[in-house]
N, C-alpha and C positions, 0 to 999 in steps of 0.2 A: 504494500500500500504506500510505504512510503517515494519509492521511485515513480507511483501515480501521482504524489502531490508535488514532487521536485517537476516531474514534465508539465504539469498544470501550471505550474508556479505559485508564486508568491510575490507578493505588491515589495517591489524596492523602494526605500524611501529615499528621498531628496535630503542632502542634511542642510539644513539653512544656515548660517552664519552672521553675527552681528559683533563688529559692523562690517557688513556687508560691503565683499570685490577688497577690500584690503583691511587692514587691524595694524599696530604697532606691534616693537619687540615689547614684552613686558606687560603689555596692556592684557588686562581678564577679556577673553573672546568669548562667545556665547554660540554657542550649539544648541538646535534641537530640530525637531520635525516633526512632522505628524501622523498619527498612527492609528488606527483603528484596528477590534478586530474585524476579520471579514469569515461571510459564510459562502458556500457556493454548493452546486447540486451539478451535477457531473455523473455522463453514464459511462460504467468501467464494464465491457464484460457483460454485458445482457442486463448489470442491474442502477438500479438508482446509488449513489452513493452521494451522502450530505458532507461537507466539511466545513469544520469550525477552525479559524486559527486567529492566535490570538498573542502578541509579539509577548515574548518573555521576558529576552536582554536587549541589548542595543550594546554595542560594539562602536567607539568612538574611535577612528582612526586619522587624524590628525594634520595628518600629511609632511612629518616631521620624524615619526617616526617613532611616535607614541600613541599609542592608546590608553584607553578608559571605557570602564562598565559600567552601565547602569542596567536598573531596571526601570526606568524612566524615561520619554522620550524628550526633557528637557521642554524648557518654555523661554517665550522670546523676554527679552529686557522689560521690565526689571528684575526680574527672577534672575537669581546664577546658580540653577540646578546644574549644569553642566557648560564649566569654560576650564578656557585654557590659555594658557600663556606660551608665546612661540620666544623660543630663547635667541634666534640668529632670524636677520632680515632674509627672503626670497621668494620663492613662487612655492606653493604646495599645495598640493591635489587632497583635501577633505574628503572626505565621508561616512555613513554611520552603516555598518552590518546588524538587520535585525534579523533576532533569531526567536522562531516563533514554534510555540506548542501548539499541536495538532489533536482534532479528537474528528473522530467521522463517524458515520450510520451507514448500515447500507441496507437500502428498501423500507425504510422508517423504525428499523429497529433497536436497539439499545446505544447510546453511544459506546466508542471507545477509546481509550486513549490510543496516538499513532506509536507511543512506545519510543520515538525518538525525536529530538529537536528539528527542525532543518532552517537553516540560515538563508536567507537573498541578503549578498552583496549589494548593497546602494549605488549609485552612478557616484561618480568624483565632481567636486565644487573647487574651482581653482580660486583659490585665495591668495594673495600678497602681500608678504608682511615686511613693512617696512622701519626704518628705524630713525627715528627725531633725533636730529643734532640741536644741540641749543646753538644760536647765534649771538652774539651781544652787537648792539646798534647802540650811535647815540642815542 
């Protein structure tokens, strides 16, 4: 069943980023997305088969080359459920892997658990992080 929901798939999520297309070195950046669980009805095999999935973790990868878990899909500003501080100015490619628990029915009968996690990698958010020099002016 499982290799049924992995070909069906699973909703990748967008990770959003504030502030948004660039951030500074040092500055708290803000992660999150949005998440929903989702249900679907799908014929496997001659029968009805229901699926429920419902995101578990969220997989923060950064594009720096750190990660971070939650089980939360983080909220935009004010909130700092999940940020991050990029330590060197560049370009880096974000994104958030969610990993979602499955249960299905097949032909309206009991649920079940699917027994095993399965992840959708998100698409990548190019971000640039750049780094404030102070000036002194008269």
């Amino acid at each position: 069943m499982a290799e049924e929901v992995r070909r069906i798939g699973l909703p990748r999520l967008k990770v959003a980023v504030q502030p948004a297309g660039s951030t500074l070195v040092n500055l708290e950046t803000i992660f999150h997305t949005t998440a929903a669980p989702i249900e679907r009805t799908v014929p496997i095999l001659g029968s009805t088969v229901d699926l429920r999935a419902a995101p578990a973790t969220y997989t923060w990868h950064h594009g720096d080359g750190t990660t971070q878990a939650t089980s939360r899909p983080g909220r935009p500003y004010p909130a700092l459920d999940v940020v991050h501080r990029y330590r060197e100015p560049g370009r880096v490619a974000a994104r958030v892997d969610v990993t979602y628990r499955v249960t299905y029915r097949i032909d309206g009968g009991a649920w079940q658990d699917l027994g095993a996690t399965i992840t959708a990698a998100g698409p990548a958010t190019t971000l640039r992080v750049r780094e404030a020099r102070p000036v002194l002016t008269d």
